[in-house]
N, C-alpha and C positions, 0 to 999 in steps of 0.2 A: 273335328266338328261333325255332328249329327246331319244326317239329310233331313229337313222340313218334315214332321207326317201330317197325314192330312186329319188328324185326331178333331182339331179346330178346339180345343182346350175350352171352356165358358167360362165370362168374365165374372169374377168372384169378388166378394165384402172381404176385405183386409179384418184376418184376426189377428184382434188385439190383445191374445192371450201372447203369457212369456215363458220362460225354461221353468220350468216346476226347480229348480236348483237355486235360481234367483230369490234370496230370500231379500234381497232392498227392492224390488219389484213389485212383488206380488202382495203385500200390505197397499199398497197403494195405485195401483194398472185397475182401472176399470174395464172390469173381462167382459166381453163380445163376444157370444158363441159365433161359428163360422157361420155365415149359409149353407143351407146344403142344397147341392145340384143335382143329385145324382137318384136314380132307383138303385137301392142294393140289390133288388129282384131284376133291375134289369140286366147287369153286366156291366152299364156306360161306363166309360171309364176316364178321367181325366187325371192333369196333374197332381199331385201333393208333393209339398214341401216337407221333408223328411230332417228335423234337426236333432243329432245323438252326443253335440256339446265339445269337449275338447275330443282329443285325436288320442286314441292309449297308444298308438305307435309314431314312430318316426317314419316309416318305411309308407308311403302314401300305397304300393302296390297290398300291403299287408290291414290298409287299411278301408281300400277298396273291396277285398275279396271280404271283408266282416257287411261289407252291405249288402253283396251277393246273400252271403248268407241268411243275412236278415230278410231278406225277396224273395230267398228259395221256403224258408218256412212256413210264409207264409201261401206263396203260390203254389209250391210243393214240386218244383221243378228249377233246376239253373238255366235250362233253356229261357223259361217264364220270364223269372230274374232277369237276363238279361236283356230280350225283348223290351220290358217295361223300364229297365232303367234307363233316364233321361239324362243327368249328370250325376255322378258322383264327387264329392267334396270332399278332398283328404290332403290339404294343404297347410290351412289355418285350423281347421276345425275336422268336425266328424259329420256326415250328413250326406242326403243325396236328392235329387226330385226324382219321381217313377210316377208311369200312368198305373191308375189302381182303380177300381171299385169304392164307392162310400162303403161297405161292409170290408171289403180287405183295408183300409185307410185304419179305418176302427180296430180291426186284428194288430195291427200294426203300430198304433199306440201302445198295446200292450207287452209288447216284444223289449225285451231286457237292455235297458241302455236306452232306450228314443226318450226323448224328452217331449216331442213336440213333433205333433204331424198336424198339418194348415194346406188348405188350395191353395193351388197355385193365383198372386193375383196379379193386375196390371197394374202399374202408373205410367204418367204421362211426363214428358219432356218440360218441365216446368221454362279500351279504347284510346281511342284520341286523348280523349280531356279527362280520364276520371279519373287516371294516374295521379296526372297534376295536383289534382282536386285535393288526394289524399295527400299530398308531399311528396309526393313519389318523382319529383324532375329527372329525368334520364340524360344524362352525362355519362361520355365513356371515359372521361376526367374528370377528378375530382373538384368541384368547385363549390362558393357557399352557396349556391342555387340548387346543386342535386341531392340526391337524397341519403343521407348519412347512412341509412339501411341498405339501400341497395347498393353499396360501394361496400361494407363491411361482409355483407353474403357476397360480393364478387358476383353479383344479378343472379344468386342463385344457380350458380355454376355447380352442375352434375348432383345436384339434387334431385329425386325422380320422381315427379307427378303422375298416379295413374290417374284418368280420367273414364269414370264410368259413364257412358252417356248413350250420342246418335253417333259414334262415329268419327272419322275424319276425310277434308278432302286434302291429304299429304302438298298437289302440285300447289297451295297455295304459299304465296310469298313470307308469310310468317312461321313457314315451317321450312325455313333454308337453313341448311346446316353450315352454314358458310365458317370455317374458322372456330370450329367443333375439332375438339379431342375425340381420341377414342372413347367407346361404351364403356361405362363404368364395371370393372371388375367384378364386382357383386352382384350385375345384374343378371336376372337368370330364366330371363323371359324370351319369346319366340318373338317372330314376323312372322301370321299365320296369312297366308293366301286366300284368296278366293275370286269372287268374279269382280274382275276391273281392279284388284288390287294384288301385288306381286310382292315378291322380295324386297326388290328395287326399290318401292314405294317406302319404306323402312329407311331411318337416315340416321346422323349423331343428332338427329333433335329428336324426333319421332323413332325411339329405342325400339319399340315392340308393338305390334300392335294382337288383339285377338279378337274373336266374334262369334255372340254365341243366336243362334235362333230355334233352338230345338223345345220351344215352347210359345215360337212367334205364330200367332192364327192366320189364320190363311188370308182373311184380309187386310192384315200388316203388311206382308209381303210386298201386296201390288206396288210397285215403283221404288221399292226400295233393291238395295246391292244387298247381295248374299256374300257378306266381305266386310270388312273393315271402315271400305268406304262409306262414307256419309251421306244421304241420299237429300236429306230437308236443309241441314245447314248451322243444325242445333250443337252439334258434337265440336264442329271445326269451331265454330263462335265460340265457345267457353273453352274449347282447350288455347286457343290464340289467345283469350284475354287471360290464361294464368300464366302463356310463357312461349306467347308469340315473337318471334323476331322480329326486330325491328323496322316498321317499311314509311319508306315518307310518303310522303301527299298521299296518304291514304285519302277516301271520303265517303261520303253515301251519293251515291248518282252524278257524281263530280263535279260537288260544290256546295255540299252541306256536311259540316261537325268535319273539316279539314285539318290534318295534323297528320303527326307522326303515329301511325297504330303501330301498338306492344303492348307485350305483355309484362305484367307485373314482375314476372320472373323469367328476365327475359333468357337467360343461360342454363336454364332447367331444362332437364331431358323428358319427355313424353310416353306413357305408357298406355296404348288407346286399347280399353275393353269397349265393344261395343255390345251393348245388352236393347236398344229399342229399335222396333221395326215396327213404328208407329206410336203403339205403345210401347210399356218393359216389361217385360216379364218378372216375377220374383225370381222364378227359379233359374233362371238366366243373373239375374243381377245377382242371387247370392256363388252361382257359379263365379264369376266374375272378381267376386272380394276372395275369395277362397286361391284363385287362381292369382292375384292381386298380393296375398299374402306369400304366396311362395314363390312367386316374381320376383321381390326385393322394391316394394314401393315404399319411398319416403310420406308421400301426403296421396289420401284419395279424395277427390271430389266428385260429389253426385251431386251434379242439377236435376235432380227427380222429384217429380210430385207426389200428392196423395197421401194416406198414412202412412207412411211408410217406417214403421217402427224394426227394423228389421236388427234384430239382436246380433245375427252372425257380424255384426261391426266390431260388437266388443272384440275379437276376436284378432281384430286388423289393430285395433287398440292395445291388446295387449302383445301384441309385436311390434307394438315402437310405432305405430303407421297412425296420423293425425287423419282422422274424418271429419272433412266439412259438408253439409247439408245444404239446400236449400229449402227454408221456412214455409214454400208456399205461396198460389198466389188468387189466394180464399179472402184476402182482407175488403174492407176494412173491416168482416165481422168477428165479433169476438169467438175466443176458443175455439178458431180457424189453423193455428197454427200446425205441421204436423213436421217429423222427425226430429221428434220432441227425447230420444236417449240422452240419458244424462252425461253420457262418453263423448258422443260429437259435437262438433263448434254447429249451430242452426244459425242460418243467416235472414236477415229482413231487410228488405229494400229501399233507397233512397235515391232522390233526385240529385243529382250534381247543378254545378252554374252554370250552365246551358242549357238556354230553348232557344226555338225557331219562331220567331215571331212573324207575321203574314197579313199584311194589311188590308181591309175590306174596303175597298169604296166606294159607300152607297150613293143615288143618284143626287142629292140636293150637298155632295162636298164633304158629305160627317165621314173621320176615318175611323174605322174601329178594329181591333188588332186579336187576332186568333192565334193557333200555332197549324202548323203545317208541314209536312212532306214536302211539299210541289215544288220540283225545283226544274224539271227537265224540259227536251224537247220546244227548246223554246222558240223555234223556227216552223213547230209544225201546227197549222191552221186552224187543227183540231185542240189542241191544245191551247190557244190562243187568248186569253182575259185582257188583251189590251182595251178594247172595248167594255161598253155597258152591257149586262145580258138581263133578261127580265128576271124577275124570281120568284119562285111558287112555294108559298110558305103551307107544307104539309102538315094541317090540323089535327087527319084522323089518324096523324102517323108515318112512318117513313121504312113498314116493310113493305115486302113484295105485293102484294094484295092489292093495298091503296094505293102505293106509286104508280101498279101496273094497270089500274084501272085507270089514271090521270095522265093527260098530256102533260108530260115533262120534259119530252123534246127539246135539245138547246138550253135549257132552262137553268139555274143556279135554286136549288132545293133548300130550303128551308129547314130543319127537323128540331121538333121541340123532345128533350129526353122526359121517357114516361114518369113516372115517380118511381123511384129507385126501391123503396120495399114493398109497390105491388107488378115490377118488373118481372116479365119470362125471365128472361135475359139482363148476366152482366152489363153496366155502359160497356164496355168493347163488344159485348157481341152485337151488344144494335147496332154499333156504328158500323162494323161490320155486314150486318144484313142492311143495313141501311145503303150503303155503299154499294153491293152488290145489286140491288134494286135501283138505282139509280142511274148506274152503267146499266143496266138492261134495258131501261126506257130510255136512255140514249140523253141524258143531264148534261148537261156543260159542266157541273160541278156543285158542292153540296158543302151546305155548313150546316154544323151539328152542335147540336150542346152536349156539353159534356159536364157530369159533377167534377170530374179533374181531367187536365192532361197528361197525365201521366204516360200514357202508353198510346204515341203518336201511330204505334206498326201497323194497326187496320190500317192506315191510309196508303202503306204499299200496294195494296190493292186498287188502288185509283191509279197507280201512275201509268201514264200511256194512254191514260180515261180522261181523265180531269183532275179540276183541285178537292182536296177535301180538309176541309179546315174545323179544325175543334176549339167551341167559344164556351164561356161560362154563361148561364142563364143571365146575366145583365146584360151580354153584349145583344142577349138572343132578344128581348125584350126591348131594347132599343133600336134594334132594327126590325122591329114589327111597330113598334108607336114612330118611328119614323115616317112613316107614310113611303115609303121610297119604295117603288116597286122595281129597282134596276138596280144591280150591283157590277162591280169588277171587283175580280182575288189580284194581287201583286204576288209575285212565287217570296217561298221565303226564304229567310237569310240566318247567318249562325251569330247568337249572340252570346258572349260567355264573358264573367266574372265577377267583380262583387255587386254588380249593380242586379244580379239573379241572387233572390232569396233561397239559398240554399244550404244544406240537406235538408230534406223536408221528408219524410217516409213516405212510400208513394201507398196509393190508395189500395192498391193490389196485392201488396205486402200482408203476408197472412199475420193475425196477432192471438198472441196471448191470452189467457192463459193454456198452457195444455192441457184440453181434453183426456188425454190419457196417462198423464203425468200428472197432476196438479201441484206437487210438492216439487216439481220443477221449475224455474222459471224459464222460460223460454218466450223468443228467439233468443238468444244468448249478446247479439252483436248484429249490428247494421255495416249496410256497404253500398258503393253506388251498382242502382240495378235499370235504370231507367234512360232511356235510350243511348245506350251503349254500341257505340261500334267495334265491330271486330270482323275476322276472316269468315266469309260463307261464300264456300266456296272459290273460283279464282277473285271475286271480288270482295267487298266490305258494306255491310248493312246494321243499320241500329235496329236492338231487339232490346225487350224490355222484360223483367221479369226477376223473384228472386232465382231463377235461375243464371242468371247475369250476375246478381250479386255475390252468390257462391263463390266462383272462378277467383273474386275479388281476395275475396278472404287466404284460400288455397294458395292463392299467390305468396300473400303476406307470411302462410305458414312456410310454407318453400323454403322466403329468404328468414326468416328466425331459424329453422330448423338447418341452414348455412352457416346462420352466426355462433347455435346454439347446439350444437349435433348432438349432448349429451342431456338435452332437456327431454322430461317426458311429452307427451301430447295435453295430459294435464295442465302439466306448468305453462306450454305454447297458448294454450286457451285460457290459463289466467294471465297471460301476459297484454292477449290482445283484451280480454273483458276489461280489468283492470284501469286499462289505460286510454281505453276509450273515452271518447268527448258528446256531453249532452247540451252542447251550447254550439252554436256557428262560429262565425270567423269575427263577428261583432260581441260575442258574451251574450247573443240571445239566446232562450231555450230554442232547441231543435221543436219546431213542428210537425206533426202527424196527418194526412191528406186525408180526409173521409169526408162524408156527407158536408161534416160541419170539421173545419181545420179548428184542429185544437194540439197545448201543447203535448207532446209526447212523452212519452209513460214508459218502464219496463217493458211492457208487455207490446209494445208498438217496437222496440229498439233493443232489447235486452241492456249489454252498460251501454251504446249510444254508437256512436259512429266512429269506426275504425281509424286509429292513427297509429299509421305503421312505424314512421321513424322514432316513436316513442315507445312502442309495446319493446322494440330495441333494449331497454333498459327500463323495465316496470320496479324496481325494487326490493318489491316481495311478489310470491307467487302462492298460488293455493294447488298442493300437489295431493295427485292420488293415483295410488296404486292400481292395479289392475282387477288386484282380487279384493278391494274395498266396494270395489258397484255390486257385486255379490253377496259382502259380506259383513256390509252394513247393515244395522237392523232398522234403523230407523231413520227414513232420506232424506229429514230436517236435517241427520246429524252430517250425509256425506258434504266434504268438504270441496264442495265446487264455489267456483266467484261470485257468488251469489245467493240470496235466503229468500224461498218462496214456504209461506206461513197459509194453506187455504183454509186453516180452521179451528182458528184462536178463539177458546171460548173463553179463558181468564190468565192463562200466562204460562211463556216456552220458555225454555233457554235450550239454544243452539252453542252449538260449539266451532270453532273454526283452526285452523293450525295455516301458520304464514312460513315460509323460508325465506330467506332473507338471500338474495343472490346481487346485492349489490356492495358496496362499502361494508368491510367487515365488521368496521365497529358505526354502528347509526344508531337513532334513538325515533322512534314514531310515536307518535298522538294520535287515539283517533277523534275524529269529527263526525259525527250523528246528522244525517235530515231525517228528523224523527214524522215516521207516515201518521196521518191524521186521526186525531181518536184514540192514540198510543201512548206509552212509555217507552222508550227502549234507550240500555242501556248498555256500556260495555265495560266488561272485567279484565284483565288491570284494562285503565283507558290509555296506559302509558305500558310498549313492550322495548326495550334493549337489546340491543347485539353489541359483543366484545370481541376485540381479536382473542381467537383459539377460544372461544367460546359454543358455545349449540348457535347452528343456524334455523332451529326450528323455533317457534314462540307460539302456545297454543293462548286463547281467548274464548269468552264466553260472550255470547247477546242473547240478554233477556227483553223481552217484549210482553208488555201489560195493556191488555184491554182498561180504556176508563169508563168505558160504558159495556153493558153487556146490550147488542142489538146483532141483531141480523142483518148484514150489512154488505157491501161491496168493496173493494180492493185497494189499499190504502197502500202509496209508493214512496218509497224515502232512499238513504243510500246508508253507508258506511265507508267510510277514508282513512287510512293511516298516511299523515302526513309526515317528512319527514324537515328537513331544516328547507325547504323548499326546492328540491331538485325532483324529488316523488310526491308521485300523488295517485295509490293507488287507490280505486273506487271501485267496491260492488253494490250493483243494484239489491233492495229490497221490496217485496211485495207481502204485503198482509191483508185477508181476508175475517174478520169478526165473526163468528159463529154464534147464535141459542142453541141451536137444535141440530142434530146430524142429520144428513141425509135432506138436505131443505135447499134446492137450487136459487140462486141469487138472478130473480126474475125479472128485477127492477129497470 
């Protein structure tokens, strides 16, 4: 591990350029020159990402010493060379980061072999009941209540999850190794040390840990461990929810969203990279997968934000190792989505059957019901709502400014939410400064409107302060035409199951289509992300985000990747699309949380919400190779679970190829929701499988414009049914074109 320098690296625009080799790529990557930061006249020098594509040796030392070389060329010294170089990558791949010059960056493109030189940039760190939610009942006995899948993986026993992220805090209770085997044979990773974390800290659940910061700025640092260890809470949370051990009475503040906390996979072993110190660095997180590849990871999960289209995954893909993403958490606006490769699972968030409902009661008896945090200190005087308190309904607003110019002393604050598209600020950041504005004037406690509740966690920030309760603009308006100028909060309570309208995509959930992809469809698959308990820390706290939904997914690949050891990552990720569900537990469609709730689309959910004990046995599967992302010409035709069309002016035919891993001998139909405005049809509509016959059965979907217009995004599916035990489903999206090059403004 490098010592910190004090370089201070500047924060850079994610280029959206790809390997000049990628020929399914570059027909369709909308390219983004970098920003440039630097004067070549001046000398400054910061990071670059240096990518030279596969590895020509096995020997990593022989493959290190060719990047020397390529840094002596250009710097014209090995001393130079090695000074400047940051990490080198000789694992999975070919590549390194070095501090350079924008003039040496540009020499350096042209040097034999680099594919791709990019600044370095940042992104950002994007339970109890969710398990249930999905099927997933935990039993250490088989019974007809637990989950067929996690009895068949054996919970995912000595499967190895790396987790790219914040970190971990090891002494927490879902990383007890209690009644753990030995470390897996094949694994081939360290315990690296540092401050506040040791050997010791290293267990049979928590295999390996490492930490990289030789590109973290200097005001990352402040408060964070130069270690492994976790310093905010982000890393232990998602690694606990893919494969926390089992701990009862978990809760949040002890006595909200109570239950057994675990993880999805709960006998999966842990491989902790830690890449953010504050933010993440690129060249840190592609150290990381590189390091991750010659570790021996079965699945990697990254809760990271931002563009993050970072190609070195193929890489971890083409060594067997499943990449799951988090989508983001940009929504509800369109073409928000990002880690949009067409290699990784991208995941999108959803609500489970659980909220905290929190009763208001205003002075003349009306009860009206929010959700809430509030549950503690119920002894202490300051925290007190048994009483009436008066209440100051903030007109001109509810930041610093206005609150702090108004006696709010004592008071129960009112906040009306601005209009959400001429808003600074996301709804959570206001309710967040709102919140903090109101502890400073010294509030008794604050109710907020919010367009959703989705993401209760600003209100951690009140606890020890007061209540802070999040309502929908009706509640907010009937307690102003009330006339009531006195309220009491009641603290809130946990409520869960079918009587909560649930999954529902939360509002934060980034969507579709991708920007930089468009022939992609993405998110690919939903999962619960929305206030999620897990380990942070020695305790347990709900966090909300597709960052939470990631872990989800990861989990589920774990245990397939148990049942399945000889499936590609491919096949793992048409098994979960596949067999996903776009209806609740009633046959209603799944709905999408925005401005205005509506039903859910592709591009809000990819195939819909994750049903794990089913993706178990999907039927057919859509597989591909490694060297097809490559070497496909045209990205309609790559054969992923699903067909995105953004520019139909008269009529495609795609192609698609199914393997059959179920019953040898079956017969499928398929079934069309034909998207709106279309034709589409499919060749043969009827495919077969024989014993000792091909498992493979390739088909055609043709799709016909009936009107030529300029148009917006038209969703429908495709199913191959079989006598009624499959029912495998991929999403379709189609977009109508007149004219190229004409954005869909409407």
């Amino acid at each position: 591990m490098c010592t910190h320098q004090n370089n201070n690296p500047k924060m850079a625009s994610r280029s959206q350029t790809v390997s000049s080799s990628s020929a399914l790529l570059l027909g369709f990557l909308v390219l983004l020159l970098p920003l440039q930061y630097t004067d070549a006249s001046s000398g400054e020098t910061t990071i670059y990402v240096v990518y030279m594509g596969r590895k020509m040796h096995d020997d990593p030392s022989v493959v290190m010493a060719s990047h020397h070389a390529a840094l002596t060329s250009i710097l014209g010294s090995k001393d130079e060379a090695l000074n400047s170089i940051v990490y080198s990558y000789k694992h999975g791949f070919s590549g390194f980061a070095a501090k350079l010059t924008e003039a040496q960056a540009e020499e350096l493109r042209k040097y034999p072999g680099v594919v791709r030189v990019r600044p370095n940039t940042y992104h950002k760190l994007h339970t109890t009941r969710s398990w249930d939610f999905l099927g997933m009942s935990y039993g250490q006995q088989p019974s007809a209540s637990s989950s067929r899948l996690l009895r068949k993986a054996k919970y995912g026993e000595d499967v190895i999850v790396g987790v790219i992220d914040g970190g971990i805090w090891p002494e927490s209770r879902s990383f007890d190794d209690t009644g753990y085997g030995p470390v897996p044979k094949r694994w081939k990773g360290v315990c690296q040390t540092g401050q506040a974390f040791n050997a010791s800290n290293c267990n049979r659940k928590i295999i390996g840990a490492r930490w990289y910061n030789c590109d973290a700025r200097e005001e990352g640092l402040k408060g964070q461990y130069k270690s492994a260890r976790d310093a905010d809470g982000h890393g232990t949370h998602t690694a606990s929810t893919i494969a926390g051990s089992p701990v009862r009475d978990a809760s949040y503040g002890g006595g909200l969203a109570a239950g057994l906390a675990r993880g999805g996979a709960p006998r999966a072993r842990l491989a902790i990279y830690k890449v953010c110190f504050c933010d993440c660095g690129e060249a840190s997180i592609v150290a990381a997968i590189d390091a991750a590849i010659g570790d021996g990871v079965d699945v990697l999960s990254m809760s990271l934000g931002g563009f993050m289209e970072i190609e070195e995954t193929q890489h971890a893909v083409s060594a067997g190792i499943t990449v799951v993403l988090a989508g983001g958490n940009d929504g509800p606006v369109q073409q928000s989505v990002s880690n949009a490769l067409p290699w990784g699972i991208t995941v999108a968030a959803t609500t489970v059957d659980r909220y905290f409902p929190t009763v208001i009661i205003l002075g003349g008896g009306e009860k009206l019901v929010g959700q809430s945090l509030f549950y503690h200190n119920r002894s202490a005087a300051s925290n007190s709502n048994d009483d009436f308190t008066s209440l100051y309904f903030a007109a001109k607003g509810c930041d610093r400014k206005n609150l702090g110019s108004a006696n709010i002393t004592g008071k129960i604050i009112v906040c009306f939410a601005p209009p959400f598209p001429q808003s600074t600020y996301p709804p959570p950041a206001e309710f967040y400064m709102a919140t903090q504005a109101a502890i400073a004037g010294g509030a008794k406690g604050i109710i907020f409107e919010q367009y959703s509740t989705d993401v209760l966690e600003n209100q951690m920030y009140c606890q020890g302060h007061m209540p802070c309760v999040a309502v929908d603009r009706e509640t907010i308006f009937r307690i102003l035409y009330s006339e009531s100028t006195v309220a009491k909060i009641s603290r809130a309570t946990t409520v869960v199951g079918a009587q909560v309208a649930s999954p529902r995509v939360a509002m934060f959930s980034s969507r579709g289509p991708s920007a930089q992809f468009p022939g992609i469809l993405k998110p690919d698959i939903a999962a619960p992300g929305v206030s999620i308990l897990a380990a942070k820390g020695d305790s347990y706290e709900l966090m909300s985000g597709t960052s939470m939904a990631c872990p989800h997914v990861s989990a589920v690949v774990a245990l397939l990747k148990a049942v399945h050891p000889d499936w590609s990552p491919a096949m793992l990720k048409s098994a979960i699309v596949t067999t996903a569900s776009v209806t609740d537990r009633f046959g209603i469609p799944i709905q999408a949380n925005s401005l205005q709730r509506k039903p859910a689309d592709a591009f809000d959910m990819g195939g819909g919400i994750i049903q794990p004990d089913k993706a178990i046995d999907p039927g057919l599967v859509y597989d591909i190779t490694p060297e097809e992302y490559t070497d496909t010409d045209e990205i309609a035709q790559l054969n992923l679970p699903s067909i995105a069309v953004p520019d139909l002016k008269k009529s495609i035919t795609v192609s698609r190829t199914v393997t059959n891993v179920g019953p040898a001998k079956a017969t499928y139909r398929a079934v069309v929701e034909v998207p709106a405005g279309l034709r589409m049809s499919v060749e043969p509509p009827v495919i077969a499988f024989q014993k000792g016959g091909a498992r493979n059965a390739t088909f055609k979907v043709t799709f016909v414009a009936k009107q030529r217009v300029q148009g917006g995004y038209a969703f429908g599916s495709l199913t191959w049914l079989d006598d009624g035990k499959h029912s495998v489903r991929i999403p379709v999206a189609v977009r109508t074109v007149v004219r190229d090059f004409v954005a869909d403004t409407s």
